[in-house]
Residue, then its C-alpha position, 0 to 999 in steps of 0.5 A: x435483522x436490525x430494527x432500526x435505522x443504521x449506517x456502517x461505520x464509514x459513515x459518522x460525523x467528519x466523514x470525507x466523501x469523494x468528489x466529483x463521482x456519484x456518492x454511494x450511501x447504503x445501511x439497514x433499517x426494518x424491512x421494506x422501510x422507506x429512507x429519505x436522505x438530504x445532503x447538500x441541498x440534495x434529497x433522495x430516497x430508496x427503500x429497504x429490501x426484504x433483509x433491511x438493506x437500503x442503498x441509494x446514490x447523491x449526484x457528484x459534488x465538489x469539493x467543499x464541506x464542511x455539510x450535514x447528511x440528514x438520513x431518514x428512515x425508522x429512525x433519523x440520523x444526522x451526521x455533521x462536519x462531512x467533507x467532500x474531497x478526495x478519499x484515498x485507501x492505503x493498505x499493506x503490511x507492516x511499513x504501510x502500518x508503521x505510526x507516527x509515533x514508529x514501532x518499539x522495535x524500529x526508529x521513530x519514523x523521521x518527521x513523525x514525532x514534529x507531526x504530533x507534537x504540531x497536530x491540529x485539525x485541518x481538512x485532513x480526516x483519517x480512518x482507521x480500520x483496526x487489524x481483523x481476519x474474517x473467513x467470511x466478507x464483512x458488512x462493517x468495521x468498528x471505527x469511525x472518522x477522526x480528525x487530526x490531533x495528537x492522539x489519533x496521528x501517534x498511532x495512524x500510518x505515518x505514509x498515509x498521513x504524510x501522502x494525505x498531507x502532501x495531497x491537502x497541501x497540493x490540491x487544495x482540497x480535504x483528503x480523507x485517507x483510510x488505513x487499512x493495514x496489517x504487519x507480517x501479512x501476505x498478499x493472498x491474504x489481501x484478495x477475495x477468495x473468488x480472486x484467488x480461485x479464479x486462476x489455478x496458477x494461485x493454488x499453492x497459495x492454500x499449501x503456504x497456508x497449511x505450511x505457516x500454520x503448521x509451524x507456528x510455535x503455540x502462541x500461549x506458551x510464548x506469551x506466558x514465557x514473556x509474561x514471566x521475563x517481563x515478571x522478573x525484569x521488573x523484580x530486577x529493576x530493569x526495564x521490561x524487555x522487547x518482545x518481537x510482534x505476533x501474529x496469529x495464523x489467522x492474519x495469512x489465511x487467504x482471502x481473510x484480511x480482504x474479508x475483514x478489512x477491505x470488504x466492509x469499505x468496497x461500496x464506499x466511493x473513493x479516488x485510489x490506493x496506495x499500497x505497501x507490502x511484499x515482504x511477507x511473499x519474499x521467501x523462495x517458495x512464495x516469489x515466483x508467484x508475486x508479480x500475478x498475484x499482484x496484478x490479480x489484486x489491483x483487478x481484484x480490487x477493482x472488480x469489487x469496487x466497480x468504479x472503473x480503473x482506480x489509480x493503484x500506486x505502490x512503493x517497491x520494497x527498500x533496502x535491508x540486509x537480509x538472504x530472502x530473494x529481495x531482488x526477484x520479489x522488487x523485479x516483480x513488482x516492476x513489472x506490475x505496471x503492466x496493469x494500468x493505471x499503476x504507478x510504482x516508487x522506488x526506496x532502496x536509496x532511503x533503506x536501513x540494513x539493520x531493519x526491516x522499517x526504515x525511518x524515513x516514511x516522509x520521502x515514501x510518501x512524498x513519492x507517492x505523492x509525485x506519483x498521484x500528481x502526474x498519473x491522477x491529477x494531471x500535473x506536468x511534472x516528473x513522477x517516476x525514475x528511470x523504467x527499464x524499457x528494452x536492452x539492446x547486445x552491443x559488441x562485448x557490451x549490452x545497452x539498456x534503455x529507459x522510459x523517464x530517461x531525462x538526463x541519465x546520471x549517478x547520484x553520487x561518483x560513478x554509476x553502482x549496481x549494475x551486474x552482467x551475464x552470458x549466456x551461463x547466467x552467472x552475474x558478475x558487478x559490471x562497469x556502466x556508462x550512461x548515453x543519452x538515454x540509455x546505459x552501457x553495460x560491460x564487463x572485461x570478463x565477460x565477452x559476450x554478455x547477454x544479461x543485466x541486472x540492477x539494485x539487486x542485492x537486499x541491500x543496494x548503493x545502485x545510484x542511477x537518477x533522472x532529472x528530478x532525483x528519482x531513482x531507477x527500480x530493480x530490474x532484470x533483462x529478458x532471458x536470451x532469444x532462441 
């Protein structure tokens, strides 16, 4: 119970509300209290229920700001510098996380260090939800609204803030854009637990968790051994060694990270989501569920929101040399645009072999950016690289059609990454040849092939462009007819 007046803390001074929908403003105060609000030469007024909750709705604004919002009640507060804009979520594991500034382990992330070195405040606004697992949904979060400086970009999402500020530049509005992001995590974690129960299909889910928890080495013991290197390091004159991250068994327990991190944002209006992540299910036991899990979740997510069909978009996993199932867990995701409203970049082609978060975050987000303009706000241009629609037998050959196929081609010497099967399903690199909108597919040992595959490997030179430079996603044809 609260005795006064309080908002949650997506509610503070520089705040971006989101335009042209109704604006949803809720808190606390003394049960049964009256709340008054002013915003933009708007007024309305609710009253607290018999928990001291409150909720009420300002009419749809415009783009613009900067405004005050005068909240009313037991208490009074005033919140100044607020923005109406567009407000974007970008959620996901740890190549959404990955800062500015880049992780000890990796690259500094390319343009980042000149985006902060060059920081000052514009109408881009950045909320930073810190890494919290919940058992239970959360009412709030502890952060706040921040403009851009070089404090608070070093350690922000490097694709949340360059999508934001290829969306600023664009539109010509305020962008406000909400990390929400957790390393090393799994999907299940991202979803409610109603989410997850609603399809028997995701019981394994529980099984993966007893599994991880199980074999996690005790966490005390390995920071008191880094301790110790980091000790005698430094008694050697040496430079401290790096240490690999940790995370507790809590961050993949179902449902938790929605709890803690996702639930407290879910009343506040905003325009869509940009999502990274997948890593953490590529292991063959999690892969085959990760297609429906990830369709469960844009639904999840948006049956929490209850603001109709938000545009979802998401970045289909890089390359890196590794032996976990990369190209099941990218197939999967393509074929997540079932869902609609979705959209999907491909990054293969800006991929690092020799680490999992590579450095070029600024193209991630560019495409992204691509991806908002032609599916959320209308722009004629092309957004997505060829998408696999069908595939046709040809004599000794398949053909493969695309959708996004204007002027098919390699983007450097011949066509790569192509792979052929008979009806044995063993792939074999096959020789390809683009016509019209299509790509023929064959192999001289192969005589009558049933099967394709692209960008398959981990780590791929599958080179196949549109027009606009944009690459084709991984993909796998349909298994053969009866």
């Amino acid at each position: 119970m609260h005795a006064e007046l309080r908002l949650p803390h997506i509610f503070t001074d520089h705040a971006v509300l989101q335009r042209n929908v109704p604006i949803h403003v809720w808190g606390w105060d003394i049960p049964h209290q009256g709340v008054e609000l002013r915003f933009h030469g708007q007024m309305t007024s609710t009253t607290a229920d018999e928990n001291g909750r409150w909720s009420a709705w300002l009419e749809p604004e415009q783009a613009g700001g900067p405004y005050s919002l005068d909240v009313r009640g037991s208490t009074s507060l005033l919140l100044t510098d607020i923005l109406v804009g567009d407000v974007w979520i970008a959620s996901g594991q740890s190549n959404m996380e990955m800062p500015l500034s880049g992780f000890d382990s990796s690259q500094v992330v390319t343009g980042g260090q000149d985006a902060i070195a060059q920081a000052q405040p514009t109408n881009i606004r950045l909320f930073h939800v810190p890494r919290h697992s919940s058992e239970f949904p959360q009412t709030d979060t502890v952060a706040q609204w921040s403009l851009t400086t070089t404090e608070t970009l070093r350690s922000f999402s490097a694709i949340g803030y360059f999508f934001a500020q290829f969306l600023a530049q664009d539109q010509g509005i305020p962008i406000g854009i909400v990390e929400a992001a957790y390393g090393g995590t799994p999907i299940e974690a991202w979803m409610s637990l109603d989410g997850i129960s609603a399809n028997p299909v995701f019981m394994p889910v529980f099984r993966w968790r007893d599994t991880f928890t199980e074999s996690q080495p005790d966490l005390d013991t390995i920071l008191e051994r880094e301790r110790t290197e980091d000790v005698d390091a430094r008694a050697a004159g040496l430079p401290p060694p790096i240490h690999p991250g940790h995370y507790t068994t809590q961050s993949s327990l179902p449902a938790g990270l929605f709890n803690g991190m996702i639930a407290p944002l879910t009343g506040y209006s905003m325009c869509g989501v940009i999502w990274y992540q997948g890593e953490s299910n590529a292991p063959s036991e999690k892969v085959s569920l990760y297609g429906q899990l990830m369709q469960a979740l844009v639904e999840n997510w948006r049956n929490r929101w209850q603001i109709g069909e938000f545009p979802f978009l998401y970045v289909q996993l890089s390359s890196w040399k590794t032996n976990l199932d990369w190209g099941s867990i990218r197939d999967a995701q393509r074929r997540a645009l079932s869902v609609a409203r979705t959209a999907m970049v491909v990054t293969y082609d800006i991929g690092d072999a020799k680490t999992i978060h590579p450095a070029d975050k600024r193209t991630v987000a560019e495409r992204l950016s691509l991806a908002a303009r032609g599916l959320v706000y209308g722009e004629k241009l092309e957004w997505c690289g060829p998408i696999y629609r069908q595939r046709t037998i040809e004599p000794h050959a398949v053909r493969v059609w695309f959708d996004h196929a204007e002027d098919l081609h390699a983007s450097t010497g011949n066509l790569t990454g192509f792979e052929l099967a008979a009806a044995d399903g063993e792939f074999v690199p096959a020789d390809a040849k683009v016509q019209g909108s299509s790509v023929i597919v064959s192999a001289p040992n192969i005589a009558a092939p049933v099967r394709v595959r692209y960008a398959w490997a981990s780590m791929t030179s599958a080179n196949l462009v549109n027009h606009s430079g944009l690459p084709a996603p991984t993909f796998i044809t349909e298994e053969p007819g009866p």
